[in-house]
C-alpha positions as CSV (number, residue, x, y, z in Angstrom):
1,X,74.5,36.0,-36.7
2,X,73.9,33.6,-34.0
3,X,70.4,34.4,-34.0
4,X,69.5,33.8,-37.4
5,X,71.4,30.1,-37.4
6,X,68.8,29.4,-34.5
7,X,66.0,30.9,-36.4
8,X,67.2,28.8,-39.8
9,X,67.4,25.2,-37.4
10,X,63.9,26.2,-35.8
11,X,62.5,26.2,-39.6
12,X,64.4,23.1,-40.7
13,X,62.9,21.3,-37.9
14,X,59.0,22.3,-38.2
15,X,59.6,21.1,-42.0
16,X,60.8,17.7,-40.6
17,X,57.8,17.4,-38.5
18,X,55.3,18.2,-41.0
19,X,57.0,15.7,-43.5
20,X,57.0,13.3,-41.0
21,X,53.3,13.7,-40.6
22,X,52.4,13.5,-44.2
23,X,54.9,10.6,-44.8
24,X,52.5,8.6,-41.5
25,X,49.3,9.6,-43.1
26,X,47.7,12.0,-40.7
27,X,44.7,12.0,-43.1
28,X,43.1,8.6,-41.3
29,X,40.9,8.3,-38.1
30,X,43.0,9.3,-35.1
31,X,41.8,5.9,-33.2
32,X,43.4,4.0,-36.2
33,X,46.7,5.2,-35.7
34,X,46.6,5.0,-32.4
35,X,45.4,1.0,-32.6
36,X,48.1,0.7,-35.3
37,X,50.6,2.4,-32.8
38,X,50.2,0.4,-30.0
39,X,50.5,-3.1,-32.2
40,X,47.0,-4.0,-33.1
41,X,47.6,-3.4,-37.0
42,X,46.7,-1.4,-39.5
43,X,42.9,-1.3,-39.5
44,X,40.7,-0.5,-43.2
45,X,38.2,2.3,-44.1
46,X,35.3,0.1,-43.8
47,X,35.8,-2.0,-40.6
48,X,33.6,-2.3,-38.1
49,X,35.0,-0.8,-34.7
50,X,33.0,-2.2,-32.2
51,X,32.4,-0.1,-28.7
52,X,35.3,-0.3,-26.2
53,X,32.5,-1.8,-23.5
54,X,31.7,-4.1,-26.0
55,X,35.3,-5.2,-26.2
56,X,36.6,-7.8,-23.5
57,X,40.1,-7.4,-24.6
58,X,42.9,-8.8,-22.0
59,X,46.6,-8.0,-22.3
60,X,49.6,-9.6,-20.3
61,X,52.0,-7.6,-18.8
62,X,54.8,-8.4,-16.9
63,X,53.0,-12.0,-16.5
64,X,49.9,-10.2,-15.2
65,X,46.3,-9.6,-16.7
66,X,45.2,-6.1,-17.7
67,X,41.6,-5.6,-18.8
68,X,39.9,-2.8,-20.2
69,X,38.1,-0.3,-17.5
70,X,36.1,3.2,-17.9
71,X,38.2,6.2,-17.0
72,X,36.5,7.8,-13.6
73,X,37.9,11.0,-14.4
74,X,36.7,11.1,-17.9
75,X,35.2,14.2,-18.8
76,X,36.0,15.7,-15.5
77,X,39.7,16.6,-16.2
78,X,41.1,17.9,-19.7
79,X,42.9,15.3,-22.0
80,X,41.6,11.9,-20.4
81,X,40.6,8.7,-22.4
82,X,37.3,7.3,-22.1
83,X,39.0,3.4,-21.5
84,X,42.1,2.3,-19.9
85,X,43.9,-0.7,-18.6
86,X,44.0,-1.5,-15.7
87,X,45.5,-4.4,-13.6
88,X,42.4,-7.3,-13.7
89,X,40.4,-7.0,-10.2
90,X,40.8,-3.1,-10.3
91,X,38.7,-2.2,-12.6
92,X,36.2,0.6,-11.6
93,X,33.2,0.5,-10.1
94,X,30.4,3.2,-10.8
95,X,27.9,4.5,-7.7
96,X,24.9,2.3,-9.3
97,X,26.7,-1.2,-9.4
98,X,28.5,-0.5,-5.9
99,X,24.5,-0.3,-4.8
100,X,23.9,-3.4,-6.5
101,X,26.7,-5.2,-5.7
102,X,25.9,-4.5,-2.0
103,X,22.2,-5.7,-2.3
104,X,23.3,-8.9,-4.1
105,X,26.0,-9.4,-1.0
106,X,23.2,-8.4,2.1
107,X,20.7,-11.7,-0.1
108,X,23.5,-13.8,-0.1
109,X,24.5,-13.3,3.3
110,X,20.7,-13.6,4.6
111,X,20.3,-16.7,2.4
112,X,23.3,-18.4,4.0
113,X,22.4,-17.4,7.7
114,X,19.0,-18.9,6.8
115,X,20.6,-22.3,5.3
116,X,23.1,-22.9,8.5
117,X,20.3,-22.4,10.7
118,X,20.4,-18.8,12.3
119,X,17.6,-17.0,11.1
120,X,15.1,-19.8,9.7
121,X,13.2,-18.9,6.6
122,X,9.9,-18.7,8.5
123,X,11.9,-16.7,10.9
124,X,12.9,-14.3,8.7
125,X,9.3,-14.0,6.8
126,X,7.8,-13.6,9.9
127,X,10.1,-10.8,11.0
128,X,9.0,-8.9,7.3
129,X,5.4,-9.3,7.8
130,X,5.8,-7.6,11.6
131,X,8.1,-4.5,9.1
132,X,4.7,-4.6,7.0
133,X,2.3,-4.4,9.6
134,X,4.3,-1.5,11.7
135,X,4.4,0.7,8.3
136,X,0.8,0.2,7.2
137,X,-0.6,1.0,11.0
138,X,1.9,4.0,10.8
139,X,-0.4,4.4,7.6
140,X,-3.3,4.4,8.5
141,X,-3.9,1.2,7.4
142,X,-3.9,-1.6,10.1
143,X,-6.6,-3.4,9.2
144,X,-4.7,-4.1,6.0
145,X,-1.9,-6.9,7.2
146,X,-0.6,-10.1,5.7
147,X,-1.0,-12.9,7.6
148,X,0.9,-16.0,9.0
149,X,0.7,-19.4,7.3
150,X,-0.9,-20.8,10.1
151,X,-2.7,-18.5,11.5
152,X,-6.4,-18.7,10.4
153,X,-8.1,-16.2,8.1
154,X,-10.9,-14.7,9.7
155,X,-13.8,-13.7,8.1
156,X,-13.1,-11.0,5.5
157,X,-16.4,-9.6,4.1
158,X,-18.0,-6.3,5.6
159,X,-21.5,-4.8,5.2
160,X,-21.2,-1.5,5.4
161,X,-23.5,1.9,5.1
162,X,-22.2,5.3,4.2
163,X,-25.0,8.5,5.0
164,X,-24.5,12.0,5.0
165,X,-25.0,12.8,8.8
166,X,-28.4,14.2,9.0
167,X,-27.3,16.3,12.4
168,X,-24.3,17.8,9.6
169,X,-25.8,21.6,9.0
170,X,-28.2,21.9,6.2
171,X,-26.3,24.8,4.5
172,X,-23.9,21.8,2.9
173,X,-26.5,19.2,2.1
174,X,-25.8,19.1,-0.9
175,X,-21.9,19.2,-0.9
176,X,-22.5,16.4,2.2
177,X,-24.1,14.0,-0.4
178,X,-21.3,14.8,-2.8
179,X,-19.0,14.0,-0.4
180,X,-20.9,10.5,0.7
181,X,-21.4,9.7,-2.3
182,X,-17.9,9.8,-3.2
183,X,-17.1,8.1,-0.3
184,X,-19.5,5.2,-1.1
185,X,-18.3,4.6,-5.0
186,X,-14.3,4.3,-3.4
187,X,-15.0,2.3,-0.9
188,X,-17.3,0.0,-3.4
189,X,-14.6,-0.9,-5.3
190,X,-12.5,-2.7,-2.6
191,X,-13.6,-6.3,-2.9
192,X,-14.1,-7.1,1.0
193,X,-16.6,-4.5,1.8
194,X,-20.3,-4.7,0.6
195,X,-22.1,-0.7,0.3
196,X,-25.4,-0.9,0.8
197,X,-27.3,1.8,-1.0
198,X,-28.1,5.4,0.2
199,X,-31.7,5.2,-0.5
200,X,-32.4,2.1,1.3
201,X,-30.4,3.4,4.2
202,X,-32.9,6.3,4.0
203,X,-36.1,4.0,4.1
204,X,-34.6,2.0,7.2
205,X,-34.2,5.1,8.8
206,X,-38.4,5.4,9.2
207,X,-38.2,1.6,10.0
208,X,-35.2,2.0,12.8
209,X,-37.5,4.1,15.5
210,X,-34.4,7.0,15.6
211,X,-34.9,9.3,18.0
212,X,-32.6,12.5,18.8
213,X,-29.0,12.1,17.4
214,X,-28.1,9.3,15.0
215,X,-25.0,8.8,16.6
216,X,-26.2,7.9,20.0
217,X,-25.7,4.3,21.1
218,X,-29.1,3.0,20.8
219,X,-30.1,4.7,17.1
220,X,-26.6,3.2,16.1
221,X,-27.4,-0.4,17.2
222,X,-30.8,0.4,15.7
223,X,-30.1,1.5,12.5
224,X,-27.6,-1.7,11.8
225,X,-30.0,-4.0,12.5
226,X,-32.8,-2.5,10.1
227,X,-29.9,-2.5,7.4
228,X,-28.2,-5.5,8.5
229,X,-24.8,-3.6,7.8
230,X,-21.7,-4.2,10.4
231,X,-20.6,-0.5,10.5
232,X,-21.2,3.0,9.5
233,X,-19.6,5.8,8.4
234,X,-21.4,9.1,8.4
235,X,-19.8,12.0,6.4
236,X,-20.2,15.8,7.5
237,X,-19.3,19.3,6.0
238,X,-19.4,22.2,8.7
239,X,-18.7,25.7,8.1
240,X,-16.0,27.9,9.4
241,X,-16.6,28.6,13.4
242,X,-15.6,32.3,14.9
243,X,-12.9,33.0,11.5
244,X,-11.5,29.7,11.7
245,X,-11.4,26.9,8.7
246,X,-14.2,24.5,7.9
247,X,-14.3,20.7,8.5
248,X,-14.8,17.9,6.4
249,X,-15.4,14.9,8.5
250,X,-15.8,11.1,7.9
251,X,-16.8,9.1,10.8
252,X,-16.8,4.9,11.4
253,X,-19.0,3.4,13.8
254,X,-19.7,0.0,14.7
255,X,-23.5,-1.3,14.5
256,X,-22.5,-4.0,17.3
257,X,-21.9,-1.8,20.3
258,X,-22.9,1.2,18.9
259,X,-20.1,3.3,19.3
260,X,-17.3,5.5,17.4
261,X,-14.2,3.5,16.7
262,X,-12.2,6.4,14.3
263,X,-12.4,9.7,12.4
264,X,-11.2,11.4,9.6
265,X,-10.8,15.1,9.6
266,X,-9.8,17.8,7.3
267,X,-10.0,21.6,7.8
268,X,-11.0,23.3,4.6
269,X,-11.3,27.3,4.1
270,X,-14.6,28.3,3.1
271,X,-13.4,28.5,-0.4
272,X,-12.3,24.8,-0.5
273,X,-15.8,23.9,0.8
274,X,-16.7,22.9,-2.6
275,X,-17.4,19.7,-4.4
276,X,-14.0,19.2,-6.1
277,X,-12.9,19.7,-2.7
278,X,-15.2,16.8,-1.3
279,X,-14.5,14.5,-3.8
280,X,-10.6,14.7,-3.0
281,X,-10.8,14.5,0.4
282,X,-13.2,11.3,0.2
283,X,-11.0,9.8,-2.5
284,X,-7.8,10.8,-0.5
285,X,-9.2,8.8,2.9
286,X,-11.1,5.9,1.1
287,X,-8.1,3.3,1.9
288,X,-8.1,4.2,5.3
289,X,-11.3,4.2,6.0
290,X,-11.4,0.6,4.3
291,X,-9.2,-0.3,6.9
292,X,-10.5,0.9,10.2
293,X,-14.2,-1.5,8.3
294,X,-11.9,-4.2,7.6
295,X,-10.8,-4.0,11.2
296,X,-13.9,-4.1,12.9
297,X,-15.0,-7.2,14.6
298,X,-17.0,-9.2,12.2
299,X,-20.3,-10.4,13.0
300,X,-23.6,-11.1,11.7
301,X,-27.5,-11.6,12.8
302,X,-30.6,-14.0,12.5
303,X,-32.9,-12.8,9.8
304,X,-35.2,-15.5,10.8
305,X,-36.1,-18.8,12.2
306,X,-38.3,-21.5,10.3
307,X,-38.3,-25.2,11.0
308,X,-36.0,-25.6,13.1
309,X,-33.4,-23.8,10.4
310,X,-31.7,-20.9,11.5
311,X,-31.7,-18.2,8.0
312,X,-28.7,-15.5,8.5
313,X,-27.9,-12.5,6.7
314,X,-24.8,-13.0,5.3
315,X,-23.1,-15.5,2.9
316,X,-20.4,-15.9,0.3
317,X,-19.6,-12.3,0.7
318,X,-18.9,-12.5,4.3
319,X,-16.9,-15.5,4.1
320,X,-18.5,-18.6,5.1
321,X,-18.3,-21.7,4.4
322,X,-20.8,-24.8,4.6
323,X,-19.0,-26.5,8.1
324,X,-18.7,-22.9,9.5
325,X,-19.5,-22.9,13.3
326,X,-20.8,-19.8,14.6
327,X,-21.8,-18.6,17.8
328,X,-24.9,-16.8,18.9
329,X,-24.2,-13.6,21.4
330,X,-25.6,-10.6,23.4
331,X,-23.0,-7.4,23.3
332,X,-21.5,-7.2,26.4
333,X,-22.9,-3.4,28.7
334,X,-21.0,-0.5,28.9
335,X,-19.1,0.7,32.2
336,X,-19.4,4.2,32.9
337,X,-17.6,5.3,35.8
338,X,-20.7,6.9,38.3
339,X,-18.3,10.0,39.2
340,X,-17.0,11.0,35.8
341,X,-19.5,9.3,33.6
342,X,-16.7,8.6,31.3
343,X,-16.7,5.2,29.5
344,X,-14.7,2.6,30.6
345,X,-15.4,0.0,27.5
346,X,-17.8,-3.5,27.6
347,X,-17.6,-5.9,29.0
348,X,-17.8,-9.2,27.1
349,X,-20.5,-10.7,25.0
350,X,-22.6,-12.8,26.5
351,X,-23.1,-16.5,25.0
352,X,-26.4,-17.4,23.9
353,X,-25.7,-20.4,22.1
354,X,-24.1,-21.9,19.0
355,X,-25.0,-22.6,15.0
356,X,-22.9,-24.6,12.4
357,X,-23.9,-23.6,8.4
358,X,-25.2,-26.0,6.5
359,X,-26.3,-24.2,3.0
360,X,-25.0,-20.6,1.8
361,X,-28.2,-18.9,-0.2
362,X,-25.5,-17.1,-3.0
363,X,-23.6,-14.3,-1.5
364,X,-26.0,-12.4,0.9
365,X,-27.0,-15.4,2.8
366,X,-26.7,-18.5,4.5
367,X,-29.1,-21.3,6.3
368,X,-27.9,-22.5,9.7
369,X,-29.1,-25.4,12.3
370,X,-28.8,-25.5,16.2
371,X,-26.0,-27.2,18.0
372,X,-26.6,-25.4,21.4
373,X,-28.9,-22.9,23.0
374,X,-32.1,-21.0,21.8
375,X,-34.9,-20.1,21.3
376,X,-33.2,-17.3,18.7
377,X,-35.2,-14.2,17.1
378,X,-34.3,-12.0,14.2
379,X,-31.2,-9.7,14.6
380,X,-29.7,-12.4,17.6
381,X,-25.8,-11.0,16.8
382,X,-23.6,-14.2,15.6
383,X,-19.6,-14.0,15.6
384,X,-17.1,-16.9,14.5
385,X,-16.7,-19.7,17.1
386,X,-14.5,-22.1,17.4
């Protein structure tokens, strides 16, 4: 008996609630009711709801400001809102705008330091360009560097040969001129550096008196001044030695002295001695090898003497500028030590004189007169002066 009075009471009472919702109209939008439930009114069929974080709504409770702020647990635990309020201040704060808020803090906090005086503005730019310098020598690329404001730009432009190495073995001639060539067309587009062609390189070859090795000191020094170029680099391809990988090589040497100053080399199985292969690797180094040219000391010679005018091979393309002053030199020896015969470096150039430019003949030349010195011949070396 007792049981079925429950059971009756238990039916009266799911009746009641499903009157109840029919009587509240559980046939509108869920966020409706629940606006209308928490005092906001009655909203129609057709109004426009805009996005809660499009909202700036601000309530007052117990004299203090709530605002609306994204649930952090939001799809992470069953049964939580998207928005809540929260007390104003406390709102949350995602990963991405803690990063930038800390960003926008660090600038703020430099830019004060700088305004009260503890780490000036040139201070502070110098200490960025030393950051840039350190990563692009750590690169690979030191020649590359910003400069100071007041520190004078030196002269910019480069002459420069690139040649297959004729000493390279003859097997890979042909994936050696790839290779240079691909060389020569990156390094053509960097506006600093001048590439003189291939085939006048090979004509100055006859005119340069090379004997034995290209790369000994005296053919080096030789060859620059029948092309007039300020470096070269010489590209190899050499097969594998004793089961080992091949090499790709590009090497930069300076036509002043005469001697190495880097290398860039890449082993290469003898199925990746190919031409795609080639191309990569001289496409891959090109920057680098732009900066070790960059780098080099820049200098110049006498094409010829007429009048009492000195005529130079360079011009707009190497940087000068009518007022230039320019200095005449001899490269300095080489010190080998008599027990080891290793090299110990140069010693300094050797004055000869001094020049100030007067016209620039377009971009490949310039026209000169004496302030010092002389007699001076073709190919005299000239470096900035002072």
């Amino acid at each position: 008996m007792q049981r079925n009075v429950w059971r009756t009471l238990g039916l009266l009472l799911a009746l009641w609630l499903a009157a109840a919702l029919v009587l509240s109209g559980c046939g509108t939008k869920p966020g409706a009711r629940l606006k209308e439930w928490a005092g906001y009114g009655r909203p129609t069929d057709d109004e426009e709801v805009a996005p809660p974080e499009a909202q700036e709504e601000q309530v007052m409770v117990d004299g203090k400001p709530y605002v609306r702020s994204r649930n952090p647990y939001y799809l992470t635990y069953p049964n939580q809102p998207e928005y809540f309020y929260v007390e104003k201040g406390r709102e949350f704060v995602g990963l991405q705008q803690h990063m930038i808020n800390a960003l926008a803090k660090a600038l703020g906090r430099e830019q004060a330091k700088a305004a009260k005086g503890a780490v000036p503005p040139d201070k502070l730019q110098e200490l960025v360009r030393q950051e840039v310098d350190r990563v692009l020598r750590e690169q690979g690329l030191g020649g590359f560097v910003s400069r100071g404001k007041t520190e004078r730009a030196p002269y910019t432009g480069r002459a420069v040969a690139v040649f297959p190495n004729p000493d390279a073995p003859r097997q890979y001639d042909g994936l050696n001129r790839t290779l240079a060539l691909g060389l020569a067309q990156a390094l053509a587009r960097q506006k600093d550096i001048k590439v003189m062609d291939p085939e006048q390189v090979r004509s100055a070859l006859g005119r340069a008196k090379v004997y034995g090795k290209l790369t000994h000191r005296q053919n080096l020094q030789a060859l620059g001044d029948a092309t007039g170029v300020q470096a070269l680099v010489l590209t190899g391809v050499y097969p594998p030695d004793r089961g080992g990988a091949g090499v790709m090589a590009l090497e930069v040497y300076d036509t002043f002295l005469g001697n190495k100053v880097q290398a860039f080399v890449q082993p290469a199985d003898p199925d990746g001695l190919k031409s795609d292969a080639a191309a990569k690797f001289a496409q891959a180094n090109a920057l680098r090898v732009a900066a070790e040219l960059v780098n080099l000391d820049w200098f110049g010679r006498v094409e010829f003497v007429k009048e009492g005018k000195v005529y130079l091979s360079l011009g707009q393309n190497a940087g000068l500028k009518v007022g230039d002053r320019l200095k005449v030199v001899s490269p300095g020896k080489e010190v080998v030590n008599p027990t080891t015969h290793a090299s110990l470096g140069f010693t300094a150039d050797v004055p000869q004189g001094d020049l100030r430019v007067t016209e620039l003949l377009g971009d490949s030349g310039a026209v000169a007169t004496v302030i010092s010195g002389g007699p001076f011949k073709p190919n005299d070396k000239v470096k900035a002066g002072r």
